[in-house]
N, C-alpha and C positions, 0 to 999 in steps of 0.2 A: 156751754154747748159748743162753741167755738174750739175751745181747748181737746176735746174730745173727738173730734171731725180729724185731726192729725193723728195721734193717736189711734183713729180705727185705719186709715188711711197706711201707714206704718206696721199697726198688724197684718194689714191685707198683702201689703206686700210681702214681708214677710211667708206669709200661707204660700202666698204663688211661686214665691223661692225655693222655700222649702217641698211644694210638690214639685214643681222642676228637676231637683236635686233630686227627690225622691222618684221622680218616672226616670231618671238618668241614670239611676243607680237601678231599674228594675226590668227595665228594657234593652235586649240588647241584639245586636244582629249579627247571622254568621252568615258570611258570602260563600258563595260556591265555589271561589278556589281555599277556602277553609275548611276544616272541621274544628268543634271546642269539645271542652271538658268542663262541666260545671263545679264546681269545688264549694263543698260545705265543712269550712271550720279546717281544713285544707286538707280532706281527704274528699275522693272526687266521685260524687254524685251522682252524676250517671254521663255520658258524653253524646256528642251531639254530632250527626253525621250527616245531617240534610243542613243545606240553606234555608234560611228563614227568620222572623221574629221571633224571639225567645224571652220567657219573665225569670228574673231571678227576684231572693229575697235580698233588699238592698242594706248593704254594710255587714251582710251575714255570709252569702254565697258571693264566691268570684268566678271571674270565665279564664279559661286556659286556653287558647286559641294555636293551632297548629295548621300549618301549610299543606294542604294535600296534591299541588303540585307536585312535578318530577323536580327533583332536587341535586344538583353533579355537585360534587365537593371535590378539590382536590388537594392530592398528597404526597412531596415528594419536596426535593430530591432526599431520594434515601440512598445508601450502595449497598448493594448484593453480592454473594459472591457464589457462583458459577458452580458446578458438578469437577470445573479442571481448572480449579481457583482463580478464576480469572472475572476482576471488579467490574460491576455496571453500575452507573447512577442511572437512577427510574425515576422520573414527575408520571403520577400516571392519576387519572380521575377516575370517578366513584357516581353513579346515579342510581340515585335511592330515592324512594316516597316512603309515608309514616302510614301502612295500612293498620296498626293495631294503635288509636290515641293512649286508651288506658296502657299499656305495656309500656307502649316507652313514656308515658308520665309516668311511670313508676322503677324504669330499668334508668332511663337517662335523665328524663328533663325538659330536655330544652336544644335545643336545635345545635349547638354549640356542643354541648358535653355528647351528642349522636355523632360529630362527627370525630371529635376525638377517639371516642369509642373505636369507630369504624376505621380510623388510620391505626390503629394501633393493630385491628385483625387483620387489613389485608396489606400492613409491612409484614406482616408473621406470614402470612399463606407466601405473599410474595419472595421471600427468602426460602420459605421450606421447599416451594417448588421452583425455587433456582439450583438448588442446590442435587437437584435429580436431574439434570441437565447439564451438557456441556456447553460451551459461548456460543457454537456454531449453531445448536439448536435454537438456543433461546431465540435465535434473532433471525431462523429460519422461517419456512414456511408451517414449523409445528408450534409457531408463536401463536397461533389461532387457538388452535387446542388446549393449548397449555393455561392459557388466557383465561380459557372458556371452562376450565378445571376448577382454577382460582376463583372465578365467578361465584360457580356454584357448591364450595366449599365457604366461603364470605356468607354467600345467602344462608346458608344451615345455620353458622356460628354466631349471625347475628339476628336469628329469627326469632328470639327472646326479648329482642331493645321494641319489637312493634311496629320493624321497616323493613322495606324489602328492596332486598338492592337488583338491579335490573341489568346493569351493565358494567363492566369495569376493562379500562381501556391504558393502555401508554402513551403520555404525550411526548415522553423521551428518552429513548434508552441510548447512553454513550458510555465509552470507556470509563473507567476513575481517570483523572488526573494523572493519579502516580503512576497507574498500570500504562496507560495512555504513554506519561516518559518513557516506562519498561519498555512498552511493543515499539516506539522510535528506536530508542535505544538499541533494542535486541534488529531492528530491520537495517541500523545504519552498521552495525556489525556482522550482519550478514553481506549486507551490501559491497561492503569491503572485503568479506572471506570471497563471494562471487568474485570481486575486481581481481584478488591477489591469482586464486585459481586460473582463471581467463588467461592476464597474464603469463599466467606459469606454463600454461597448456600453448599459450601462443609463441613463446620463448623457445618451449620446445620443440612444437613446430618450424618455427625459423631455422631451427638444430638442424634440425631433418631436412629439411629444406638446403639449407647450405650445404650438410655434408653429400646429400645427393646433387646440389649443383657442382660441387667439388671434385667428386665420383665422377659426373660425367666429364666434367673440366678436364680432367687425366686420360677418361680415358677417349678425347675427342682428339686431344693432343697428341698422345699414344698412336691412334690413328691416323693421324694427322703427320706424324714424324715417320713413320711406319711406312706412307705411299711417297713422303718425299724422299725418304732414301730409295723406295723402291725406282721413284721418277728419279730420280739423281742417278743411282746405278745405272738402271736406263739409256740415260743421256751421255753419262763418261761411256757405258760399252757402245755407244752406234757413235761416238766421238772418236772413242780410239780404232773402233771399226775403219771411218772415215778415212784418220790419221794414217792407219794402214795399207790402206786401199793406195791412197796420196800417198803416202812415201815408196811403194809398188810402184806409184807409175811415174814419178819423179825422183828420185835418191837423191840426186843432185841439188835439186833446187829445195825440199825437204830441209834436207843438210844445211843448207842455205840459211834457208829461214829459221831456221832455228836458232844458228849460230847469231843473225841478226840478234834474235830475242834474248839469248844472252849477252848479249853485248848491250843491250837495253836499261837490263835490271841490272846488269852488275857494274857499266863503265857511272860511274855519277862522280858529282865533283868532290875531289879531295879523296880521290880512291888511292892505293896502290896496291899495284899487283907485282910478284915475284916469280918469273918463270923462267925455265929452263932454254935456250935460244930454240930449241927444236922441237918446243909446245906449240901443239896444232889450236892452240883453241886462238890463237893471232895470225893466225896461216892467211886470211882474206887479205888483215890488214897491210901482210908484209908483202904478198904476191905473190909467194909463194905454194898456195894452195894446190895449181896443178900441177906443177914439180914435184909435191911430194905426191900427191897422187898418182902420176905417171911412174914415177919411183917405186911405189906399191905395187904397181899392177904390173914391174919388169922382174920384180922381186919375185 
């Protein structure tokens, strides 16, 4: 009797494991940011779109369980190239929810293979409608539109997986790299055509500049030479005027001074002079100045 008290003991246990195991496997719960799919033998049953307890048959049906949250994925960088070939890399994100369970348990799967799916149409939409566009657009004010194009091209294309995408955004549109060198490139070549032209324009200006400082240099000069001879002429005529005048009213002393002044510039040391004895230009020296003049004026 004793022996047997263990023995039922050890079945009972058992029993309760096994219903355990058995309401564990029969019972099951969907939360309200879920929906499921219940799957018999792995084709699926019917799905499940309320929260609540639910029975399945245990070790026969399974539950498929998908997120009925808002769902962003994102995809990138890809490079595009432009209507006037010029490269962008795009990171740009994706918010989608699962409103069809059955479709995409039977188009994709599994949350994973939905969003591969989904990068793969909106790199294709995003290239086809870059490529109707020039650089200046994409990254204008008609990136709105253009955006909102792709959106709802995306939604149509993928309205067969059982999701519906809601938004599709760019977290970063930049140059490529290489194109990025090219536009350095091509701006420090222009940079330098600017500097060389500047230069050139300023060079030539200088030209002009100088030759009209030049121009007027000659003819300031011109002018300038032009009044002093006219002043010089001037001053020799009311000089010799003077002169005139003074030797009118003095001949004598005129005479005089003159002969001083040749006697000035011309007696210097180490001179000599050769003249005739009855050369007047020594007449002062010798004293006989008025002799010959009274001579003159008996003649």
């Amino acid at each position: 009797m004793e022996k047997k008290q263990p023995m039922a003991m050890i079945a009972l246990i058992v029993l309760i494991v096994a219903v355990l195991v058995g309401l564990s496997h029969t019972f099951f719960v969907v939360d309200q940011t879920e929906q499921a799919a219940l799957m018999h033998m792995g084709n699926p049953l019917r799905m499940i779109t309320e929260p609540g307890l639910y029975i399945k048959l245990p070790f026969i049906q399974q539950v498929v369980k998908f997120d009925r949250r808002l769902l962003t994925s994102t995809f990138g960088p890809d490079e595009i190239s432009t209507k006037d070939q010029k490269s962008l890399v795009i990171d740009c994100y994706c918010q989608w929810k699962i409103v069809n369970p059955r479709a995409f348990l039977e188009s994709v799967g599994t949350k994973m293979q939905a969003q591969s799916r989904l990068e793969d149409i909106v790199r294709a939409e995003l290239r086809a409608q870059a490529g109707l566009y020039e650089l200046a657009e994409f990254v204008s004010d008609a990136q709105e539109s253009i955006l909102k194009k792709i959106t709802e091209v995306v939604r149509e294309r993928s309205a067969g997986l059982g999701v519906e995408i809601l938004d599709i955004r760019p977290k970063r549109i930049a140059l490529s790299p290489e194109y990025e060198k090219r536009s350095l490139d091509r701006m420090k070549e222009e940079g330098e055509r600017w500097a060389r032209d500047c230069r050139r324009q300023g060079e030539e200006e200088a030209m002009k500049i100088r030759t009209q400082a030049e121009r007027e240099k000659k003819a300031t000069l011109a002018e300038a030479y032009k009044k002093a001879q006219e002043i010089r002429g001037d001053g020799e005529a009311r000089a010799l005027k003077i002169c005139t005048e003074a030797y009118g009213q003095a001949p004598d002393f005129y005479a005089f001074f003159r002969t001083l002044e040749a006697y000035r510039n011309s007696l210097k040391a180490n001179t000599t002079f050769i003249f005739s004895e009855d050369n007047e230009f020594f007449a002062y020296l010798k004293g006989s100045y008025g002799q010959q003049k009274s001579a003159r004026k008996g003649k």
